[in-house]
C-alpha positions as a LaTeX table, in Angstrom:
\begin{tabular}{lrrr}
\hline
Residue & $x$ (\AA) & $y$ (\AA) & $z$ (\AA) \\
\hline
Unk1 & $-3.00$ & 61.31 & $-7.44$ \\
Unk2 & $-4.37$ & 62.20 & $-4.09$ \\
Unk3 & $-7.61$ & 60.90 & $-3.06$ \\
Unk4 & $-9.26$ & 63.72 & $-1.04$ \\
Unk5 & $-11.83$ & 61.86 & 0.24 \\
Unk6 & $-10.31$ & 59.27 & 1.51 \\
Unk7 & $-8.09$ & 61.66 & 3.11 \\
Unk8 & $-10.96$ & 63.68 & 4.77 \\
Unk9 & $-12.36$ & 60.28 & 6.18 \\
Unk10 & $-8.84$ & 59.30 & 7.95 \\
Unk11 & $-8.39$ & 63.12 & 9.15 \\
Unk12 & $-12.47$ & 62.71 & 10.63 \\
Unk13 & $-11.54$ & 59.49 & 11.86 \\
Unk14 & $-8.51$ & 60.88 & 13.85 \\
Unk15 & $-10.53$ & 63.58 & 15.39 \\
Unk16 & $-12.62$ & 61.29 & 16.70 \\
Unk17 & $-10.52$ & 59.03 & 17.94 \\
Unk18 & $-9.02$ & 62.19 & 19.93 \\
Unk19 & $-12.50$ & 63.37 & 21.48 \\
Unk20 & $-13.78$ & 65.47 & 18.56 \\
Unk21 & $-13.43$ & 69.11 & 17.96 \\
Unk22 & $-13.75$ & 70.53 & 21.44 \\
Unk23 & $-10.50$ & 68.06 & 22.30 \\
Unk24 & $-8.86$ & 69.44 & 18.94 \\
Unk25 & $-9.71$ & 72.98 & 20.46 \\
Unk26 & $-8.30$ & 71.79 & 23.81 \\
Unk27 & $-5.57$ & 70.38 & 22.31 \\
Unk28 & $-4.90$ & 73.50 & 19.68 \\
Unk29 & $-5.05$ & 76.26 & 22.73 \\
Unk30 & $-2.46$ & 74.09 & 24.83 \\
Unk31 & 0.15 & 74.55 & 21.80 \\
Unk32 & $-0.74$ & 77.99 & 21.51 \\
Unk33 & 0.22 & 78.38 & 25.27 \\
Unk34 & 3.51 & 76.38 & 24.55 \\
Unk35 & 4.70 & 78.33 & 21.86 \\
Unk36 & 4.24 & 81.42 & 23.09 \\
Unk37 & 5.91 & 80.64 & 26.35 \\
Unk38 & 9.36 & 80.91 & 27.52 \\
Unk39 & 12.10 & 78.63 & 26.49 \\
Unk40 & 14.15 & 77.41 & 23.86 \\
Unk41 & 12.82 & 76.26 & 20.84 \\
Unk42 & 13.88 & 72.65 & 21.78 \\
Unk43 & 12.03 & 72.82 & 24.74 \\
Unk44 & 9.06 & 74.00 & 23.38 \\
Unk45 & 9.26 & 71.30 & 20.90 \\
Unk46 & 9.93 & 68.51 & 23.69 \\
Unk47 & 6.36 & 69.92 & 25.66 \\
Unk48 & 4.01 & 69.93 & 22.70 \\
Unk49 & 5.03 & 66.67 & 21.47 \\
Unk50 & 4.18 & 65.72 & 24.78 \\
Unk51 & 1.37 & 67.87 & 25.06 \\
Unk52 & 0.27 & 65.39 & 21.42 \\
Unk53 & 0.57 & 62.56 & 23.55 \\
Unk54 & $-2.46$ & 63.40 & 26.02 \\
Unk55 & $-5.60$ & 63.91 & 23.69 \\
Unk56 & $-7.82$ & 66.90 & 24.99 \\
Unk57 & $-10.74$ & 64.29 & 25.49 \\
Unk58 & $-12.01$ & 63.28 & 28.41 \\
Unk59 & $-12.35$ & 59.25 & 28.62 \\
Unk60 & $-10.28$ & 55.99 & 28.28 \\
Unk61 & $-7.31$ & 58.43 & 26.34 \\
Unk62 & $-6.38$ & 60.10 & 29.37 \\
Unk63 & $-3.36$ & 61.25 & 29.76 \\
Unk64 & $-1.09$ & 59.01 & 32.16 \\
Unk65 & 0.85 & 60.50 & 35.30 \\
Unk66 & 4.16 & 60.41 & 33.74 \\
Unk67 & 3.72 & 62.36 & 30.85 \\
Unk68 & 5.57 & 65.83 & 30.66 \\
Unk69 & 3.39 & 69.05 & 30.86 \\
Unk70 & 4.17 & 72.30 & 29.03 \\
Unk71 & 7.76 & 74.18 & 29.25 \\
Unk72 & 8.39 & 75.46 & 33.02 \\
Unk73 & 9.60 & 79.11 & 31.88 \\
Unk74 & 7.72 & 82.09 & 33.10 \\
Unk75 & 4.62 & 82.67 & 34.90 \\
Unk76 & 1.79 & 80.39 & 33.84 \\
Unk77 & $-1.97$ & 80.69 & 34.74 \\
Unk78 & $-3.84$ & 78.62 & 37.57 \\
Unk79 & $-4.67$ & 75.26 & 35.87 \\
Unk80 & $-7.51$ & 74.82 & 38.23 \\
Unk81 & $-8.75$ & 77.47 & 36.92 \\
Unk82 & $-11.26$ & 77.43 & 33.75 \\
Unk83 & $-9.55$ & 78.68 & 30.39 \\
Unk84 & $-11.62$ & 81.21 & 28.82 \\
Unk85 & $-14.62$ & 81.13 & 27.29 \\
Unk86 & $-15.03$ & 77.39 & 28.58 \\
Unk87 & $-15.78$ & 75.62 & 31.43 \\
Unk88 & $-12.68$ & 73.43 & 32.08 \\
Unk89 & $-12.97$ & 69.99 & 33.51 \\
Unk90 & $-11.95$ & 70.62 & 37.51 \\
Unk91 & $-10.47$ & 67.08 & 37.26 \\
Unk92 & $-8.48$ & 67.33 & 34.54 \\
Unk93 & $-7.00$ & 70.61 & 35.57 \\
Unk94 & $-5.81$ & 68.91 & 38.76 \\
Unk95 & $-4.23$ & 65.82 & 37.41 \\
Unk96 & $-2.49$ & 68.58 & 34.97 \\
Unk97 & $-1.74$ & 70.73 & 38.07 \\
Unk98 & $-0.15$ & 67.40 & 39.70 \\
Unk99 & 2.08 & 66.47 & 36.59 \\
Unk100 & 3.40 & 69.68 & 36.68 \\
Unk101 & 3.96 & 69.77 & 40.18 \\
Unk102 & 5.76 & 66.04 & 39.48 \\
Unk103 & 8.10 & 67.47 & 36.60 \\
Unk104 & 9.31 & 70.27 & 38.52 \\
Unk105 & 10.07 & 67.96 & 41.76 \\
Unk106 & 11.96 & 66.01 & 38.90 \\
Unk107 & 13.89 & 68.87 & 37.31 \\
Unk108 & 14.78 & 70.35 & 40.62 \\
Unk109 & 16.20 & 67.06 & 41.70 \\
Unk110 & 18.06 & 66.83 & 37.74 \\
Unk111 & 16.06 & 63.76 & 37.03 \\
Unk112 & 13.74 & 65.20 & 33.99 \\
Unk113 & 13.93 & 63.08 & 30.70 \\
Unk114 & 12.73 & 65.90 & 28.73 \\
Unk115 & 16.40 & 68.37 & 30.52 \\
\hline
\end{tabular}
C-alpha cells in the first residue's frame, strides 16, 4: 500500500532542496527547450540529464563549470537575455552562456564526453 503522504512530504522536501517552485519552473522550461530542439533523441537525453544536474536555484547548488549545457543543434536564444515573462538572473545566464561557450570549444576540438 502506498502511503501518499509520506510521499507528498519527500516530493515537498525535494523541491525544496532544489530552490522551490520558481527553480522547478526554471528547471521545467529548460527541458522544454531541450526537447524541442534539434538533435537526436540520445542527445537530447544526454543534455537534460545534465540539465537535472544543475538545480534552477540560485545558492550553494549551483551548477559547476564543467557540467554540459543543452544540445548544440539549431539556433538558440541569447542566454543573457531574460526568458519570458521573468526576470532572469544576469549571472546565471552568463555562467550558462560560458559553459556553452566551453562545450562547443570542446566538441570542436572532439573532446566532449557527452559526443
Amino acid at each position: 500500500m502506498v502511503d501518499f503522504k509520506k510521499l507528498s512530504a519527500q516530493a515537498k522536501d525535494l523541491v525544496e532542496k532544489r530552490g522551490g517552485t520558481d527553480a522547478l519552473k526554471k528547471d521545467a522550461s529548460e527541458l522544454t527547450e531541450i526537447a524541442k530542439g534539434k538533435g537526436s533523441l540520445s542527445d537530447k537525453a544526454k543534455a537534460a540529464a545534465a540539465a537535472l544536474k544543475d538545480s534552477g536555484a540560485k545558492g550553494p547548488a549551483e551548477p559547476t563549470a564543467d557540467a554540459a549545457p543543452a544540445a548544440e543543434a539549431g539556433p538558440k536564444p541569447d542566454p543573457a537575455a531574460p526568458a519570458p515573462g521573468e526576470g532572469a538572473d544576469a549571472e546565471h545566464a552568463g555562467r550558462k552562456a560560458e559553459r556553452r561557450k566551453e562545450r562547443a570549444e570542446r566538441k570542436a576540438d572532439g573532446d566532449d564526453p557527452v559526443s
